[in-house]
C-alpha positions as protocol buffer text, in pm:
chain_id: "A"
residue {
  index: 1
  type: UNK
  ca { x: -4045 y: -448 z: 1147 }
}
residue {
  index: 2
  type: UNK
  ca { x: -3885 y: -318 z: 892 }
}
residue {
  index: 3
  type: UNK
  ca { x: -3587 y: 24 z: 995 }
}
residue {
  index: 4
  type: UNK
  ca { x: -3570 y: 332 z: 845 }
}
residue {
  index: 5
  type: UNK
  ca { x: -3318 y: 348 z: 569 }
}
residue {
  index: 6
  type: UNK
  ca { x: -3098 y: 648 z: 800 }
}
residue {
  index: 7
  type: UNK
  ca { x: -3071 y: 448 z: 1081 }
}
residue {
  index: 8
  type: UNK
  ca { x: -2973 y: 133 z: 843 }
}
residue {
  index: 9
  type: UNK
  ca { x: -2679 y: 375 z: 679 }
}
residue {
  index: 10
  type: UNK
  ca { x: -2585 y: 441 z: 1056 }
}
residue {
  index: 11
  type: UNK
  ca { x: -2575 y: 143 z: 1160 }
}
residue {
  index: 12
  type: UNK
  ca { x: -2356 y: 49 z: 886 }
}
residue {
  index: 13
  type: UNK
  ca { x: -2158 y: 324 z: 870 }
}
residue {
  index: 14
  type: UNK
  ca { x: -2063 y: 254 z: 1264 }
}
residue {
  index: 15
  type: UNK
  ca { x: -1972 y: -153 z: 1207 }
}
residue {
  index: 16
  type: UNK
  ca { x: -1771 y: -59 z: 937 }
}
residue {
  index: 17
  type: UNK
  ca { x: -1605 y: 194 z: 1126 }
}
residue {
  index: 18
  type: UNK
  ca { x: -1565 y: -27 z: 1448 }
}
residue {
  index: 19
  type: UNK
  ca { x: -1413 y: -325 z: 1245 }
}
residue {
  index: 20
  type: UNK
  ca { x: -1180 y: -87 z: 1060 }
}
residue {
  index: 21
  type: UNK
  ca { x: -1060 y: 54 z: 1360 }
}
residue {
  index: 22
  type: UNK
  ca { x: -1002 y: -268 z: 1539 }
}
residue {
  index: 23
  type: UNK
  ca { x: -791 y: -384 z: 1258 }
}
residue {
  index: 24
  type: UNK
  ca { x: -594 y: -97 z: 1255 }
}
residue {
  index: 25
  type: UNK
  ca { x: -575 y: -73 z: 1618 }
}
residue {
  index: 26
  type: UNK
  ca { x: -435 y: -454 z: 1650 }
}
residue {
  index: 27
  type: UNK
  ca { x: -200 y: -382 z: 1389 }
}
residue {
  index: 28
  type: UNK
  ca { x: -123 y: -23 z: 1542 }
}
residue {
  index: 29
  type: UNK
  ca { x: -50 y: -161 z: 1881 }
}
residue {
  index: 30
  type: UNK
  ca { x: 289 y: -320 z: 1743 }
}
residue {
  index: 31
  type: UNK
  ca { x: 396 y: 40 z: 1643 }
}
residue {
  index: 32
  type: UNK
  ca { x: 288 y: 164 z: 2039 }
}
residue {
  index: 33
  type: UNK
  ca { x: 62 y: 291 z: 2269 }
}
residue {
  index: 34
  type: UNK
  ca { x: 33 y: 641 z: 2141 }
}
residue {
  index: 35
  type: UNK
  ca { x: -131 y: 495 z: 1832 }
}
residue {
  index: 36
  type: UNK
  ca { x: -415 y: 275 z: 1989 }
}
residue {
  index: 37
  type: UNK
  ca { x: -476 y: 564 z: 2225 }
}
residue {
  index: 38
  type: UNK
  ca { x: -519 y: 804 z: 1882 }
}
residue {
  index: 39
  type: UNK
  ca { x: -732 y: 554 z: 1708 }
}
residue {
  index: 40
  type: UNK
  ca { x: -962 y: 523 z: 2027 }
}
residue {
  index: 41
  type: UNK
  ca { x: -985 y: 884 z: 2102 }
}
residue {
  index: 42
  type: UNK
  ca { x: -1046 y: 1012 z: 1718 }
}
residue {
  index: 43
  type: UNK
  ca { x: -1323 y: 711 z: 1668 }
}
residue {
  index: 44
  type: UNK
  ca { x: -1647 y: 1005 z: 1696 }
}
residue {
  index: 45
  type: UNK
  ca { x: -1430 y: 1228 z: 1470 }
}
residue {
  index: 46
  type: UNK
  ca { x: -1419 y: 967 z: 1203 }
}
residue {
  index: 47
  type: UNK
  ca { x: -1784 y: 843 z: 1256 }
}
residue {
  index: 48
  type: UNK
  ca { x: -1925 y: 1199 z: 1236 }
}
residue {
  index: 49
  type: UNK
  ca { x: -1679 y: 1362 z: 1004 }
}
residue {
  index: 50
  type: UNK
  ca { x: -1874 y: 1495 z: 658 }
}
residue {
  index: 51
  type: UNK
  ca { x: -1565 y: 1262 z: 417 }
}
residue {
  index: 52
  type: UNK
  ca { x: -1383 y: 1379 z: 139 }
}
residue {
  index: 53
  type: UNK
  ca { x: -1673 y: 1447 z: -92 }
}
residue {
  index: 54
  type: UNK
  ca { x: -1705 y: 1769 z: 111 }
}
residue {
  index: 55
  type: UNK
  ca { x: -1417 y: 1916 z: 16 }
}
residue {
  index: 56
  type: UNK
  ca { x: -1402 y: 1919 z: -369 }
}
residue {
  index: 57
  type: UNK
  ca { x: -1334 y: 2290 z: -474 }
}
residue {
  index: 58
  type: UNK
  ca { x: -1339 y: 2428 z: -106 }
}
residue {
  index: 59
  type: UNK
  ca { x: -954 y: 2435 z: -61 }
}
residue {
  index: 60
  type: UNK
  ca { x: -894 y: 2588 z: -411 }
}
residue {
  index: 61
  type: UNK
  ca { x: -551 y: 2777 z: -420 }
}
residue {
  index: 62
  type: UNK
  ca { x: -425 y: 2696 z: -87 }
}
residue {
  index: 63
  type: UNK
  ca { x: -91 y: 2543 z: -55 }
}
residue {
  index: 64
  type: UNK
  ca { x: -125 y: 2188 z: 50 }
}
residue {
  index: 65
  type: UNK
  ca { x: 84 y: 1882 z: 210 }
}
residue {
  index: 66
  type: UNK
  ca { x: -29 y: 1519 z: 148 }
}
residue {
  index: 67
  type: UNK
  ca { x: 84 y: 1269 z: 445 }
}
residue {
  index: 68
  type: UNK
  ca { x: 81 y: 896 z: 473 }
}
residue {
  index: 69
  type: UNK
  ca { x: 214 y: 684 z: 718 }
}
residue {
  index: 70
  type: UNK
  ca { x: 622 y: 574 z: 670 }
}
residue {
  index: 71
  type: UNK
  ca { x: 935 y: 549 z: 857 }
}
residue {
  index: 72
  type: UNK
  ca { x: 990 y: 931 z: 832 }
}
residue {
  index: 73
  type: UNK
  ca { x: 701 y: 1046 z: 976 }
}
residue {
  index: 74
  type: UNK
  ca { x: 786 y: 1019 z: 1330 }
}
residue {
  index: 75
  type: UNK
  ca { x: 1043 y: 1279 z: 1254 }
}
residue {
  index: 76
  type: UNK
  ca { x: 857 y: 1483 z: 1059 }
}
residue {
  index: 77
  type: UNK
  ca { x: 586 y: 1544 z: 1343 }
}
residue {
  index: 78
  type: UNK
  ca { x: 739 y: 1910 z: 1403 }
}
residue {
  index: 79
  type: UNK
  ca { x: 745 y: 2027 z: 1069 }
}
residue {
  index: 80
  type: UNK
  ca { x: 346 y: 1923 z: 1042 }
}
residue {
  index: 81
  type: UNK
  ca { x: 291 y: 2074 z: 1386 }
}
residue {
  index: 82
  type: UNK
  ca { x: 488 y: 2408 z: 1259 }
}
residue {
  index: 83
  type: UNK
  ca { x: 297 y: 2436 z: 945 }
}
residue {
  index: 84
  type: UNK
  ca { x: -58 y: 2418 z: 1121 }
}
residue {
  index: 85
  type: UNK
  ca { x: -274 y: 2643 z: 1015 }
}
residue {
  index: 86
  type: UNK
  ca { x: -66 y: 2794 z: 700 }
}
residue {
  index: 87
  type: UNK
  ca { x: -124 y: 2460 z: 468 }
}
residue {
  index: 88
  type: UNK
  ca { x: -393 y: 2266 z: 455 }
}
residue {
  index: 89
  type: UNK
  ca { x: -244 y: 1884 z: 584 }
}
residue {
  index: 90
  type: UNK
  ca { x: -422 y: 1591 z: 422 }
}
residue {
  index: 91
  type: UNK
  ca { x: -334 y: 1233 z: 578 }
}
residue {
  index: 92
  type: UNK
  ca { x: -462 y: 844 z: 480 }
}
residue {
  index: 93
  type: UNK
  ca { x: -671 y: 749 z: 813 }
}
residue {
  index: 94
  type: UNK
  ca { x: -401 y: 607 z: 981 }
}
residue {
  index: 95
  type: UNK
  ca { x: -173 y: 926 z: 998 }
}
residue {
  index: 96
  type: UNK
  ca { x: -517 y: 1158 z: 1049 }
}
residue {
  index: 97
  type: UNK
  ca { x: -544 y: 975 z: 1418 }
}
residue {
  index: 98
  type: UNK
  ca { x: -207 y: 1072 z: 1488 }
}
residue {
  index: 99
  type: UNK
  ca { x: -265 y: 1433 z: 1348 }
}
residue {
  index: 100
  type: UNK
  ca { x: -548 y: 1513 z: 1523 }
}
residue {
  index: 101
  type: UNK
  ca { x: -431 y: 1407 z: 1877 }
}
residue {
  index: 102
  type: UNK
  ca { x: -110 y: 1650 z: 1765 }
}
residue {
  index: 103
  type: UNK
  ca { x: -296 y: 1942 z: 1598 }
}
residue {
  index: 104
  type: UNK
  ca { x: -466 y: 2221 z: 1812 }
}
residue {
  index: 105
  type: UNK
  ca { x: -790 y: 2317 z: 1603 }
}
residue {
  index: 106
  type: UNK
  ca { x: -905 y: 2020 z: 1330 }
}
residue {
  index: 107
  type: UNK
  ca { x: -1157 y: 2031 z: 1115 }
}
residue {
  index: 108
  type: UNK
  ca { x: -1451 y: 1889 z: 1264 }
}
């Protein structure tokens, strides 16, 4: 029997999303526990989230910070955490699971 085409882009869309955050949480687990706790907890956020083509033209004008994962992010953590809610923060996935488990009101 032969599946609807949605629930064949679902069930894609969830493997795909399971293996990549497997990887990333076996390679995430050498850098601690707050990181495979982040990628576990944020899994439905990244699953359900609408993606980037969403958000062409909405955030027109507003000041913005782009974050990816480094050895100075650690220590930048406060400076994100003051400027929530006055910039718009955009982050590669593996910074966004750490973001979100900081943050007080994401985008959902």
């Amino acid at each position: 029997m032969a599946q609807e085409p949605e629930y064949l882009e679902i069930q894609d869309l969830i493997q795909k999303q399971i293996h990549y955050s497997l990887s990333t949480l076996t390679a995430g687990l050498a850098g601690g526990r707050i990181y495979g706790t982040n990628e576990i907890a944020n899994l439905p956020k990244f699953l359900f989230s609408p993606g980037i083509q969403n958000l062409q033209a909405k955030f027109s004008g507003i000041p913005a910070i782009i974050i990816s994962a480094g050895p100075s992010l650690e220590e930048d953590l406060p400076c994100l955490k003051e400027a929530e809610g006055k910039i718009l923060l955009i982050a590669t996935a593996p910074v966004v699971r750490i973001l979100l488990a900081m943050i007080s009101n994401p985008i959902s």
